[in-house]
MIDOSE-1310 file (N, C-alpha, C; in nm, 2 decimals, decimal comma, always signed):
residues 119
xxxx	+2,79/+1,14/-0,63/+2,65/+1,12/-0,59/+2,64/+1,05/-0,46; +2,62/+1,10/-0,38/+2,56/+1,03/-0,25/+2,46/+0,93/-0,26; +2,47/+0,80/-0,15/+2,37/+0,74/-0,11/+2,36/+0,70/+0,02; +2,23/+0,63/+0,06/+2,23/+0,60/+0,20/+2,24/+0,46/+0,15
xxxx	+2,32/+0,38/+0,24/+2,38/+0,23/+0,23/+2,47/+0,19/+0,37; +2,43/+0,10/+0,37/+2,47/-0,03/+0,49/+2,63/-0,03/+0,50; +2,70/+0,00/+0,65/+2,84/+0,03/+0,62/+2,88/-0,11/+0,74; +2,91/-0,19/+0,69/+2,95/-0,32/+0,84/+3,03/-0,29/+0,94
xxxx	+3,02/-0,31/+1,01/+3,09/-0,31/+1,15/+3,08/-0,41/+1,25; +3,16/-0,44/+1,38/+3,12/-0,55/+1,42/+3,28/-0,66/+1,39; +3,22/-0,77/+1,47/+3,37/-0,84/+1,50/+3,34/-0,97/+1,36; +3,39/-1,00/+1,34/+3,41/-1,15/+1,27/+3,26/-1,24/+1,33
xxxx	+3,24/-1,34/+1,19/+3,08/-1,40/+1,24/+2,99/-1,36/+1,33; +3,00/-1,23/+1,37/+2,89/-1,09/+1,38/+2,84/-0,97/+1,36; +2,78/-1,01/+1,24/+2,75/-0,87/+1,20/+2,66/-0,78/+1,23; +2,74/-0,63/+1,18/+2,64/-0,54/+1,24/+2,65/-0,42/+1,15
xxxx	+2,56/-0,38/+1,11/+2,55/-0,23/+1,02/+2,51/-0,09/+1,05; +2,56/+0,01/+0,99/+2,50/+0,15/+1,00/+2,46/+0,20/+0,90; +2,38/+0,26/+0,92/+2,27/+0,35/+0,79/+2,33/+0,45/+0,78; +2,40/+0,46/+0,64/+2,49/+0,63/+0,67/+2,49/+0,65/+0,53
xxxx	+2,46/+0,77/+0,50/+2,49/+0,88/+0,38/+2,61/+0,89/+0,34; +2,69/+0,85/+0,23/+2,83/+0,86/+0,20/+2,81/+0,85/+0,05; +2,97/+0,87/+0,00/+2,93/+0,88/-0,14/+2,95/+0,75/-0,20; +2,88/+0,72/-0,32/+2,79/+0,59/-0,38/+2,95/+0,51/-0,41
xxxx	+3,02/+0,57/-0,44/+3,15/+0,50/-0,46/+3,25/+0,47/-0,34; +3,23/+0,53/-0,27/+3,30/+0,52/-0,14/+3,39/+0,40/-0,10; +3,48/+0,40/-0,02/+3,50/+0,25/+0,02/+3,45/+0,25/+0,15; +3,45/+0,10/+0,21/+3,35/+0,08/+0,31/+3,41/+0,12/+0,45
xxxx	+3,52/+0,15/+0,45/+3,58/+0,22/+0,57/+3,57/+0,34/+0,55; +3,53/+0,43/+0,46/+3,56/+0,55/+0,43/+3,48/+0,66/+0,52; +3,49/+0,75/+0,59/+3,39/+0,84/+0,67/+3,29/+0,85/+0,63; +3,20/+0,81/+0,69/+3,01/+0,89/+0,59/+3,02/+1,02/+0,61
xxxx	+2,91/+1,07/+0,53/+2,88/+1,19/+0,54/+2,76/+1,24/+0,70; +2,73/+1,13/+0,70/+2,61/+1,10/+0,82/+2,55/+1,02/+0,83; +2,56/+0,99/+1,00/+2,50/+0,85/+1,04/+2,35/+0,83/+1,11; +2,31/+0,79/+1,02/+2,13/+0,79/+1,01/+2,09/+0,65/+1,10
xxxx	+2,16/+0,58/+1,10/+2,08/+0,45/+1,24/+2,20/+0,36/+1,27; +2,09/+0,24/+1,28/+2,20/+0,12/+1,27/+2,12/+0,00/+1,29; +2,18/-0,16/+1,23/+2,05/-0,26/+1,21/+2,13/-0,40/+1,24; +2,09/-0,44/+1,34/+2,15/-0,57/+1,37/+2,09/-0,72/+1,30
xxxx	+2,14/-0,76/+1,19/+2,07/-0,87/+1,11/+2,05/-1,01/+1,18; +2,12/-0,99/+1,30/+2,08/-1,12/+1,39/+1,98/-1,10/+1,47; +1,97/-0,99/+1,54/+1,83/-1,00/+1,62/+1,69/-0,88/+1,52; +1,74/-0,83/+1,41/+1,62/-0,82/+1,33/+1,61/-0,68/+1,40
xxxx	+1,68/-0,60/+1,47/+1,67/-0,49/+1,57/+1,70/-0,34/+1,45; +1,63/-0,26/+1,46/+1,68/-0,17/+1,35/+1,64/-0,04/+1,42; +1,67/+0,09/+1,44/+1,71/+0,20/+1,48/+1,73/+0,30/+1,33; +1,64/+0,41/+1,35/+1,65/+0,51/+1,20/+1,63/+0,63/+1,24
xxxx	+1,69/+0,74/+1,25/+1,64/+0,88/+1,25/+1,56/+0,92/+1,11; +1,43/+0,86/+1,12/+1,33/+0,92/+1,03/+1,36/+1,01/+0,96; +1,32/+1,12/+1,01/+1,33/+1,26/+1,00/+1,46/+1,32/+0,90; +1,60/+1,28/+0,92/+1,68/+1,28/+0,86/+1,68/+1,22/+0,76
xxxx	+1,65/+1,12/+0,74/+1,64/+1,00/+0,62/+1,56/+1,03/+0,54; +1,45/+1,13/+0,56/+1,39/+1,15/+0,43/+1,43/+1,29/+0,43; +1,49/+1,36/+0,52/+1,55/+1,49/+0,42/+1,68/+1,45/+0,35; +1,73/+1,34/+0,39/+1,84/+1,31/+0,24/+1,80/+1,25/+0,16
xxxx	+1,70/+1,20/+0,13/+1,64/+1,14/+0,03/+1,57/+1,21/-0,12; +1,53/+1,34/-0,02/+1,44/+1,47/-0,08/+1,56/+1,55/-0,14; +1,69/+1,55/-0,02/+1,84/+1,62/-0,10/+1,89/+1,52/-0,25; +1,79/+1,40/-0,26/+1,87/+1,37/-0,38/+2,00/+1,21/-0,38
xxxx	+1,97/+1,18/-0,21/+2,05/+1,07/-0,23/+1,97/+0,90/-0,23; +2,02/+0,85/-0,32/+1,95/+0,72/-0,36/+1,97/+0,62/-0,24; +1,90/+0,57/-0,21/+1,94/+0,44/-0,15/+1,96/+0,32/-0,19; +2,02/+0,23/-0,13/+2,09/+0,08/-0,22/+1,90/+0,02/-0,18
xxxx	+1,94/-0,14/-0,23/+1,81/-0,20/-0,25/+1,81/-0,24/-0,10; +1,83/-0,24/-0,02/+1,85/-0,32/+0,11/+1,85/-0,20/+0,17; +1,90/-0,10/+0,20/+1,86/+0,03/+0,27/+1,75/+0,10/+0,21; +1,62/+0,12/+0,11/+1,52/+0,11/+0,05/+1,47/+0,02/+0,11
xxxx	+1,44/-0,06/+0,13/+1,43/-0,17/+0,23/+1,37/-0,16/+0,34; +1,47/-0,12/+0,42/+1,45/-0,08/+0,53/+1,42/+0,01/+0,60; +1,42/+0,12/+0,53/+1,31/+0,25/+0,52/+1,18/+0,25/+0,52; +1,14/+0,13/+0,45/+1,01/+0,12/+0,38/+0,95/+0,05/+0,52
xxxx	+1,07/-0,06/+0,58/+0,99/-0,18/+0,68/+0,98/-0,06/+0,81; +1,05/+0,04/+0,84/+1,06/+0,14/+0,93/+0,94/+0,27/+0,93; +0,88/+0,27/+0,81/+0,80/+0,34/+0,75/+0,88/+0,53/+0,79; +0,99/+0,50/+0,75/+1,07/+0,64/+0,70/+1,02/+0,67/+0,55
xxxx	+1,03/+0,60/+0,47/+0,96/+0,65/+0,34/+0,86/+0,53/+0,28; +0,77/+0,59/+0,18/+0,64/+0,52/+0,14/+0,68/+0,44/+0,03; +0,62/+0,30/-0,03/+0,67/+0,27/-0,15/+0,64/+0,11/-0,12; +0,68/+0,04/-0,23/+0,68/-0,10/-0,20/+0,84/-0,17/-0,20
xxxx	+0,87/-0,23/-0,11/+0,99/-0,29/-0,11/+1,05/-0,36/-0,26; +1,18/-0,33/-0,26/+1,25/-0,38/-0,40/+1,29/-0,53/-0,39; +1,32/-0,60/-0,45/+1,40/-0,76/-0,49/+1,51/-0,72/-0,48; +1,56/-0,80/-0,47/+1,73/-0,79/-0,41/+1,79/-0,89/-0,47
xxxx	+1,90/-0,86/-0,54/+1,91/-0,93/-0,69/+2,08/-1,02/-0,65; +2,06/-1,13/-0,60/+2,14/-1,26/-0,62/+2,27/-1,25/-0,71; +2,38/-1,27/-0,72/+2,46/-1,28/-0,82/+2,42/-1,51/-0,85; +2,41/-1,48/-0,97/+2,39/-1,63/-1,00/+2,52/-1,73/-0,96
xxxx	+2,62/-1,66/-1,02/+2,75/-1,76/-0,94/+2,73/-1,84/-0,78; +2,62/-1,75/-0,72/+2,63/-1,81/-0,57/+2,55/-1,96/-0,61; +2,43/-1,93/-0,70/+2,31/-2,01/-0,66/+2,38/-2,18/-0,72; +2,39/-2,28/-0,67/+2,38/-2,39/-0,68/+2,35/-2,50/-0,81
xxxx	+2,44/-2,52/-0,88/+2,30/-2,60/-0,97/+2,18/-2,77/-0,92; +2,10/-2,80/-0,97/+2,06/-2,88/-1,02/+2,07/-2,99/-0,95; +2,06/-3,12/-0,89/+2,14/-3,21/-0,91/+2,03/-3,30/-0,99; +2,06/-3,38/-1,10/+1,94/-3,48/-1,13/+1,84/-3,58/-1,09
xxxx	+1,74/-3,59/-1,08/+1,67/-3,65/-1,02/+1,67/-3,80/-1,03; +1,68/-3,82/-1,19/+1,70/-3,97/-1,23/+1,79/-4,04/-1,16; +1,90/-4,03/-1,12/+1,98/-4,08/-1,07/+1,93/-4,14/-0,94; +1,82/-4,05/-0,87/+1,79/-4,13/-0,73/+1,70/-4,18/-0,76
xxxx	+1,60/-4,17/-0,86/+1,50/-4,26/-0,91/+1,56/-4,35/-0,94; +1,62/-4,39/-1,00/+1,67/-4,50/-1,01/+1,69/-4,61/-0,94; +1,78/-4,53/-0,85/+1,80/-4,61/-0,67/+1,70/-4,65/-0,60; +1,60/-4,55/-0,59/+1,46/-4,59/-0,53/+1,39/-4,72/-0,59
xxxx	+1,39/-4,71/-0,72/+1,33/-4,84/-0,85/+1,40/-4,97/-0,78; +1,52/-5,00/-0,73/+1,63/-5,09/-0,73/+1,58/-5,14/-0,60; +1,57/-5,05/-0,49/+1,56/-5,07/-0,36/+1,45/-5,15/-0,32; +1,28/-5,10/-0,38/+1,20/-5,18/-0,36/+1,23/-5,35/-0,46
xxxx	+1,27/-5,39/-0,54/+1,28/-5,54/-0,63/+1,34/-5,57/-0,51; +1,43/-5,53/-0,45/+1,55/-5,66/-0,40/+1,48/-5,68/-0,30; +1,40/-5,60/-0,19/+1,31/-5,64/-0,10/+1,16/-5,72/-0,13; +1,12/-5,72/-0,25/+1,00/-5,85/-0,31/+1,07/-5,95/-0,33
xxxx	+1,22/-5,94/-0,37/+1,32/-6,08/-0,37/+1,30/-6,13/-0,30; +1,37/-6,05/-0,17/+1,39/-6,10/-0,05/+1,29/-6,19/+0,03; +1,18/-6,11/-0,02/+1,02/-6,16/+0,04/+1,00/-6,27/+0,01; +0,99/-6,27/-0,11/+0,95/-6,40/-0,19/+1,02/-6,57/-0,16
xxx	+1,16/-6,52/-0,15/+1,29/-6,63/-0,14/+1,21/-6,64/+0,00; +1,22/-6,60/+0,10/+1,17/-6,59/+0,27/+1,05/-6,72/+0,27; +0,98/-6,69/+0,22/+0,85/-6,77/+0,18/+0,84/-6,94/+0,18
């Protein structure tokens, strides 16, 4: 099954992508089938051959949620942009809040001490 999806390229701590048609399993070095643009996420710069992009779309190839995406912000195809789904492992937990309440509660007494003893 083909899709159109983001293929990196580019040096270390700069990235840069191409919009290319390859198959959905591919590996990311692997040849596309065809190279439909290319989108630089640091300057927000994006480049699409329209025209192509929706005749592989109409042939039947899916796009990932992030190339969907960018189609849509390019206005190569019609639709409402998708959510882009997080693995939870990344997100952070929690830290408790009591714990600095607490500190804050502590902080103001010793300075009405302080006040008071001053006096």
């Amino acid at each position: 099954m083909l899709a159109i999806k983001l293929q990196r390229i580019g040096k270390k701590h700069q990235p840069s992508y191409r919009l290319v048609v390859a198959e959905k399993r591919s590996k990311m070095a692997a040849p596309p089938v065809e190279d439909l643009g290319a989108y630089d996420p640091r300057t927000k710069a994006t480049t699409i051959n329209k025209e192509r992009a929706v005749h592989w779309v109409k042939m039947g190839a899916q796009p990932t949620v992030t190339a969907h995406n960018l189609l849509v912000k390019e206005g190569a195809i019609t639709g409402d942009k998708r959510a882009v789904k997080m693995p939870k492992a990344i997100a952070k937990p929690a830290e408790e809040p009591k714990a600095e309440a607490s500190v804050a509660e502590a902080a103001p007494e010793a300075t009405n001490g302080e006040a008071s003893a001053a006096e």
